[in-house]
C-alpha positions in Angstrom: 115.2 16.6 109.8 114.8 20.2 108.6 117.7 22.7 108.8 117.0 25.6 108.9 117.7 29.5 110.9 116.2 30.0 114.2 113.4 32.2 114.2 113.8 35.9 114.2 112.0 38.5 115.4 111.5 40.0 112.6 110.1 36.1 111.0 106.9 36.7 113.3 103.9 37.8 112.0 101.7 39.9 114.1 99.0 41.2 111.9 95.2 39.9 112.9 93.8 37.3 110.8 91.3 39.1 107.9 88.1 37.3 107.0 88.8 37.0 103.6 92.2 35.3 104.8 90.2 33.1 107.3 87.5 32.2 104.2 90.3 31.1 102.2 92.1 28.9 104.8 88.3 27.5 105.3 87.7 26.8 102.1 90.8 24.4 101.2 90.2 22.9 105.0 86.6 22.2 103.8 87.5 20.7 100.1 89.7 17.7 101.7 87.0 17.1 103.9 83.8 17.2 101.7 85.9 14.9 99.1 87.0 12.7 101.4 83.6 11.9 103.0 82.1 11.9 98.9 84.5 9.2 97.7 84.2 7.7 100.9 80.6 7.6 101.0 80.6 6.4 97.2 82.4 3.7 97.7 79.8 2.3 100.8 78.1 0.1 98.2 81.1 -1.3 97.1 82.8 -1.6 100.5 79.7 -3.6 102.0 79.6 -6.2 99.5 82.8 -6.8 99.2 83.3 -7.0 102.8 79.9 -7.9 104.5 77.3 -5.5 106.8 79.6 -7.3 110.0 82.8 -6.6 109.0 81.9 -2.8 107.8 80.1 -2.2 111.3 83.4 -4.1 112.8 85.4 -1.3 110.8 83.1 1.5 111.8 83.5 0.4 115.5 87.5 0.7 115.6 87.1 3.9 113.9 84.9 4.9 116.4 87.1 3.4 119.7 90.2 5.1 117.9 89.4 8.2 119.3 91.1 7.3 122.7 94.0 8.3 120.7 93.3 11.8 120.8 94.6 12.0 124.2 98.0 10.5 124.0 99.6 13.4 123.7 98.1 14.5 127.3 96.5 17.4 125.9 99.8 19.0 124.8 99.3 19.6 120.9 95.9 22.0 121.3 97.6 23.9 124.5 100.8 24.2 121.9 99.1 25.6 119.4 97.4 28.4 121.2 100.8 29.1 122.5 102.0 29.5 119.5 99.3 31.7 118.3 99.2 34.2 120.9 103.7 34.5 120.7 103.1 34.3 116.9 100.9 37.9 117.5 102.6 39.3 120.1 106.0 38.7 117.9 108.0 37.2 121.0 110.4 35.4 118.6 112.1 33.4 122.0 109.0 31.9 123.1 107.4 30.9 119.9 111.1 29.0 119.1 110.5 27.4 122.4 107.3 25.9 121.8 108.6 25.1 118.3 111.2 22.7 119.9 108.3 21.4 122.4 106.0 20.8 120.1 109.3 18.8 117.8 109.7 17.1 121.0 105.7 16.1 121.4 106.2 14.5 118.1 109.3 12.4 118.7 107.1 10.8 122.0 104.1 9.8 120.2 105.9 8.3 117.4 107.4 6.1 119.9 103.7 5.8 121.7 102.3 4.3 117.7 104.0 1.2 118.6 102.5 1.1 122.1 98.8 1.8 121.0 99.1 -1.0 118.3 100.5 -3.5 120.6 97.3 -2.2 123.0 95.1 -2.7 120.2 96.5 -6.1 119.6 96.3 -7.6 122.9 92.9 -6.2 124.0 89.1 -9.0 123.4 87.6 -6.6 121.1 85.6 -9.8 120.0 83.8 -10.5 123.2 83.4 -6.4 123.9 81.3 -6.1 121.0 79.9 -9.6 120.8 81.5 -10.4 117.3 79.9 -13.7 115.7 81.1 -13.7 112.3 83.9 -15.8 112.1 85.9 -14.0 109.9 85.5 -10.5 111.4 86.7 -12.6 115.0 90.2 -13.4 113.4 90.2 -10.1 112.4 89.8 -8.3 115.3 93.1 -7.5 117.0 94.6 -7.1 113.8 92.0 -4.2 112.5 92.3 -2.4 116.1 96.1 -2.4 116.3 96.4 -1.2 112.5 93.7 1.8 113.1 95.6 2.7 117.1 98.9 2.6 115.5 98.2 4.8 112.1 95.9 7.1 114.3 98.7 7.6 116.8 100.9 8.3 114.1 98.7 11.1 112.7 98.5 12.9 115.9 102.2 12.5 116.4 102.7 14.6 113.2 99.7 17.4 113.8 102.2 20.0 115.6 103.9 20.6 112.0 100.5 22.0 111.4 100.0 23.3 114.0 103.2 25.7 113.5 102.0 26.5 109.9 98.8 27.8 111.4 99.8 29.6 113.8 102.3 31.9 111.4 99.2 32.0 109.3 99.7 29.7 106.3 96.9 27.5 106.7 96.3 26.8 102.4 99.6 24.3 102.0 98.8 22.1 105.1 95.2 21.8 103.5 96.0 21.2 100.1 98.5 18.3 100.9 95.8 16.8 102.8 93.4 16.9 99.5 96.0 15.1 98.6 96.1 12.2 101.3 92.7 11.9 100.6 92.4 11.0 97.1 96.0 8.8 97.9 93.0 6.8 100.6 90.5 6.7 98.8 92.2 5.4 95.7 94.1 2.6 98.0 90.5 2.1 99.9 89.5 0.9 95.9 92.8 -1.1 95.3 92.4 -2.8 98.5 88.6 -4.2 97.6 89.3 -5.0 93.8 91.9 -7.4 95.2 90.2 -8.4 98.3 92.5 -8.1 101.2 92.3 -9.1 104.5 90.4 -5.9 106.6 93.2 -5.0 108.6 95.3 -4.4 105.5 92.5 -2.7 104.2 92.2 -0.6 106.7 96.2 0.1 106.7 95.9 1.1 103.6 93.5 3.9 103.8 94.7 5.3 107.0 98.5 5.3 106.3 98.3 8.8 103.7 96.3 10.7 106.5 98.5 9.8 108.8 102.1 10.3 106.6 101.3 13.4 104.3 102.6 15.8 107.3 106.0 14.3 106.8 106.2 16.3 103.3 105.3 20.0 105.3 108.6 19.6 106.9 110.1 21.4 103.8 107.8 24.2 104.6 109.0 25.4 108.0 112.4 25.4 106.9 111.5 28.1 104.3 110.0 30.0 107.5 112.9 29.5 108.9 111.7 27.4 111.7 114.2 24.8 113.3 111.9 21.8 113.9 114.1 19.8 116.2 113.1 18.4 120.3 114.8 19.8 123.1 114.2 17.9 126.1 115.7 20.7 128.0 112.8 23.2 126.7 110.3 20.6 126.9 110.5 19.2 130.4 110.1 23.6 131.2 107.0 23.9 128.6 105.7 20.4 130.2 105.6 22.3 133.8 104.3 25.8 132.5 101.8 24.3 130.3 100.6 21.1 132.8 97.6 22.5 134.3 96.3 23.7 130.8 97.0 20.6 129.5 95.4 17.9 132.7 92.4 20.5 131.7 92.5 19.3 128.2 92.8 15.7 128.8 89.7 16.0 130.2 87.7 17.6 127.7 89.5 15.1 125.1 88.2 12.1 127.5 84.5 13.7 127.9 84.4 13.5 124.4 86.2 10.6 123.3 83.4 8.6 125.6 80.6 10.8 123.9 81.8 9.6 120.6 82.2 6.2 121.1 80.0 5.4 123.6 76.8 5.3 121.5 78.2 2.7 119.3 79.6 0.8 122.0 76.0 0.5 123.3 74.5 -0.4 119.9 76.6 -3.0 119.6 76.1 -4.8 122.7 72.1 -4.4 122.6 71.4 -4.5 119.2 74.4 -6.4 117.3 77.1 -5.0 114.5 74.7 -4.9 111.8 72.7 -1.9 113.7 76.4 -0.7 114.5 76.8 -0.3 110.7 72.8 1.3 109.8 73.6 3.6 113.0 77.3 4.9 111.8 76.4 5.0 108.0 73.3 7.2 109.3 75.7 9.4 111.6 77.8 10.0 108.2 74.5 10.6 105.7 73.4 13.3 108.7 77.2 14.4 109.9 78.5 15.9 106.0 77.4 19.4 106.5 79.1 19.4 110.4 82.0 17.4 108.2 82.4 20.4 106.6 82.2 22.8 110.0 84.4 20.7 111.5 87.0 21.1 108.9 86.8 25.0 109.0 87.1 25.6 112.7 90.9 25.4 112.9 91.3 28.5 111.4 88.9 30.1 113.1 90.8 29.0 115.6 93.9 30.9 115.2 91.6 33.9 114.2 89.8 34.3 117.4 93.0 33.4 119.9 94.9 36.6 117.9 91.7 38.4 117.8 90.9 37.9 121.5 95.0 38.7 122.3 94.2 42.2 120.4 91.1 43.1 122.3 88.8 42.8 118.8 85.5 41.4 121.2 83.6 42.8 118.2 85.2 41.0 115.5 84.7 37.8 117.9 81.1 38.9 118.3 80.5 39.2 114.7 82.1 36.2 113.5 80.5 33.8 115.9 76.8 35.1 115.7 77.2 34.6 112.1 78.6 31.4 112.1 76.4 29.5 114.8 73.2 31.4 113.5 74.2 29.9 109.6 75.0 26.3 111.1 72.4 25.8 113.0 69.8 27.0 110.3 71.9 24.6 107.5 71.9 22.0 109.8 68.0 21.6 110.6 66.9 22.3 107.2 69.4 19.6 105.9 68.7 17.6 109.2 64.4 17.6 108.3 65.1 16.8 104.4 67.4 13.7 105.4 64.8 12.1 107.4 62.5 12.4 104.4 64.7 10.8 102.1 67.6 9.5 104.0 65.6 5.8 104.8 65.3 5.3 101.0 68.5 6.8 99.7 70.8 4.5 101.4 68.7 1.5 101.4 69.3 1.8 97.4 72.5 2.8 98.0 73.4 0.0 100.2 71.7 -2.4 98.4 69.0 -3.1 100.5 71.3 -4.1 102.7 70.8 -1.6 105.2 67.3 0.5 105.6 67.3 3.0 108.9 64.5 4.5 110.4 63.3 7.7 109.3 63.4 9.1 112.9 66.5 7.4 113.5 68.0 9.7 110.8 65.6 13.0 112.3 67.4 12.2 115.6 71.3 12.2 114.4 70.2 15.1 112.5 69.2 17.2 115.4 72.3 15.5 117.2 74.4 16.9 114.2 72.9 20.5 114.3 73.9 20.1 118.2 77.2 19.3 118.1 78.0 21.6 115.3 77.3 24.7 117.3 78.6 23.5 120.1 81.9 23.0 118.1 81.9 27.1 117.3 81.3 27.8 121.2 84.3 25.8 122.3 86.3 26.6 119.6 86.2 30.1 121.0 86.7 28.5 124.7 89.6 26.9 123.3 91.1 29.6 121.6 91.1 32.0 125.1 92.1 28.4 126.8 88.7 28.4 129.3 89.3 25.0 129.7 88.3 24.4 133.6 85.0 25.2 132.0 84.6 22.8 129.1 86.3 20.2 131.3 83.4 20.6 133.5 80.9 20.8 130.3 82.5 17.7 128.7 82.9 15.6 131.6 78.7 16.1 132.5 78.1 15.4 128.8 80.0 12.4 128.8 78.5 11.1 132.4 74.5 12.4 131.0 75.4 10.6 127.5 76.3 7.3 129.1 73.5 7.5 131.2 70.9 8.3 128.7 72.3 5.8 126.4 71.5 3.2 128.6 68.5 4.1 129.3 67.6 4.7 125.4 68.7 0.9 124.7 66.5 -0.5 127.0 63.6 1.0 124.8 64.8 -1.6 122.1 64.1 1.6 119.5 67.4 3.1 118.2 65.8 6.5 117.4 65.0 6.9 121.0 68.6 6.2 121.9 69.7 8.3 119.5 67.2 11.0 121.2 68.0 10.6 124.4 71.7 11.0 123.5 70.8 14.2 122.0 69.1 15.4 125.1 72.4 14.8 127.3 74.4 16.9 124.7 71.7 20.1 125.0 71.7 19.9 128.6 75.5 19.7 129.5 77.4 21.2 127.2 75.0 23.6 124.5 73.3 25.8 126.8 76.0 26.1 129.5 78.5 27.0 127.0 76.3 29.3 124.8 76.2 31.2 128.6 80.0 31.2 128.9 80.5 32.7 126.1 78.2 35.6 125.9 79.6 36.0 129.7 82.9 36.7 128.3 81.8 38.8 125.0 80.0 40.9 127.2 83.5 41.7 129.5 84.1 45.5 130.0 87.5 46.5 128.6 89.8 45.4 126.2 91.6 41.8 125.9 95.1 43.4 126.7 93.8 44.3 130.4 91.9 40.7 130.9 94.0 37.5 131.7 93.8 34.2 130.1 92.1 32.3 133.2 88.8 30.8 133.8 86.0 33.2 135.3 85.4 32.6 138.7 
């Protein structure tokens, strides 16, 4: 445990967050990312023959289920970390220490929930839910679920001592320690097939840095001066304040949990764990540039929650317009040359083990350049904390993706599911969010005289 001062007034930063500062955060939340998914991607070869198409898509799929995770900690860490942001700017030193202890106490209850989610994972006929017939991937089941639930728990348990470095602004440390966790996976991942272990242990051995390498930022708060310790006291009155914010959030983390997973839930019933393995290695081949997006947003973030609490609409203006125009141009141009040479590239790369469809890959691409400006739109939603509205957005996503994804496997053609899962993501959630947000953009007045509450 870190001692350390309580925070001061004087401790809180209030200045906005620069560009130049926000580039710079990006860029080290970028490089873990874009290394991770190189090595990771590098070693596919390798990991499918040491391990077999079956037991890869097996691997794939718990990665993929894993997200239920996300909402374990009832949607307190993201509410937490806007709260912390906007006391962080508006230098009230008592509430950001008492979201500090809440967010100390959120960790202390999902450590405890890690053993829970294993025992889930253990305990649940993953086998007969994704028709498993390779006899060694059946034994291994249980096992690989519980070790993913429990190390993916674990991570989330540990996010709010990021989440307290961001919000004061120092976004480079958190970023560069996870570079670290990275390599620490990837070079286990290697150890663990030169030596051919079991998949479980495999699988504990690449997620156990990702999830540990917060422990070593505890250091860092102290030097802030930040007293990371729970108070059940201050948490059971954060819980109350912050519950409606945070039932919001489970929802949006359930909408998309079921639009992540769903899709491969489906492929594996109707079309077996082989498919499973073509459809996620394509998703990863089509998903590095939104990889990369993904890994900047959260400290954009933090940028547009202290930009929004110091009336800067233009600076929001700017930065978004740039950033979903830039995405969405990367992302078809990369998405079109993919479906060219994507079907080759990773049949040689796999092998020959594994040869997708060229529209297969055109579809996930225009799934990809999709979701990656949606994430900038509800980034921004998040950061003003409109979440009645993405709840809404999520929730018809998730209900039009299962839908569509139903019908799309009754084609028997994989591209057309992966179409008509694109479909449901442009209907409910792109074009009703890119309205939301140029609804509140265009707002008369400045933030200070404009609440943080859904528009009516």
């Amino acid at each position: 445990m870190v001692t350390a001062i309580s925070v001061s007034a004087s401790a809180i930063i209030t200045p906005g967050l620069s560009l130049r500062v926000a580039m710079r955060g990006s860029f080290w939340s970028v490089l873990p990312s874009v290394l991770r998914l190189a090595i990771s991607f590098a070693c596919v070869p390798l990991t499918i023959t040491r391990i077999g198409a079956d037991r890869y898509g097996l691997w794939m799929l718990a990665l993929s289920v894993s997200s239920v995770i996300s909402f374990l900690d009832a949607g307190l860490t993201p509410v937490l970390l806007n709260r912390l942001t906007e006391s962080n700017a508006r230098g009230d030193a008592i509430a950001f220490r008492k979201y500090v202890h809440s967010a100390a106490t959120t960790s202390v209850c999902l450590i405890l929930l890690s053993f829970v989610a294993a025992a889930f994972g253990a305990v649940v006929n993953w086998a007969a839910i994704a028709k498993v017939t390779d006899p060694v991937a059946f034994r291994e089941c249980r096992s690989l679920f519980a070790v993913v639930f429990f190390f993916d728990t674990l991570a989330l348990a540990l996010g709010p001592v990021e989440s307290i470095l961001f919000a004061r602004l120092e976004m480079v440390r958190p970023k560069i320690y996870g570079l670290g966790a990275s390599l620490a996976s990837s070079g286990l991942l290697l150890i663990g097939l030169w030596w051919n272990v079991a998949l479980p242990i495999l699988a504990g051995l690449t997620c156990a840095p990702l999830a540990l390498y917060r422990l070593l930022l505890l250091p860092a708060l102290g030097r802030h001066r930040i007293r990371f310790r729970p108070n059940w006291h201050e948490f059971s009155c954060t819980v109350r304040e912050l519950l409606p914010s945070c039932m919001l959030f489970i929802v949006i983390q359930v909408g998309t949990v079921a639009i992540g997973c769903l899709p491969n839930l489906f492929v594996a019933r109707c079309y077996g764990l082989t498919d499973v393995a073509v459809f996620s290695l394509s998703t990863r081949l089509v998903g590095l540039p939104i990889s990369v997006v993904a890994a900047a947003l959260p400290t954009f973030w933090v940028g547009f929650t202290i930009a929004w609490q110091q009336g800067n609409k233009m600076k929001i203006r700017r930065w978004l317009t740039y950033a979903c125009g830039l995405t969405g141009l990367a992302l078809v141009t990369y998405a079109v040359v993919m479906s060219l040479v994507g079907p080759r590239f990773l049949s040689y790369w796999t092998h020959g083990r594994l040869y997708p469809d060229a529209l297969l890959i055109l579809a996930l691409g225009c799934g990809a350049t999709v979701q990656g400006i949606i994430n900038w739109l509800s980034t921004f939603l998040h950061s003003i904390s409109d979440l009645r509205f993405e709840a809404i957005c999520c929730v018809s996503a998730a209900a039009l993706t299962a839908a569509s994804s139903a019908v799309g496997a009754r084609t028997g053609n994989v591209a057309l599911f992966a179409f008509a899962v694109v479909i449901a993501l442009v209907l409910a959630s792109l074009f009703p969010m890119l309205a939301r947000v140029r609804t509140w953009l265009s707002l008369p007045g400045d933030r200070a005289s404009v609440s943080i509450q859904p528009l009516t």
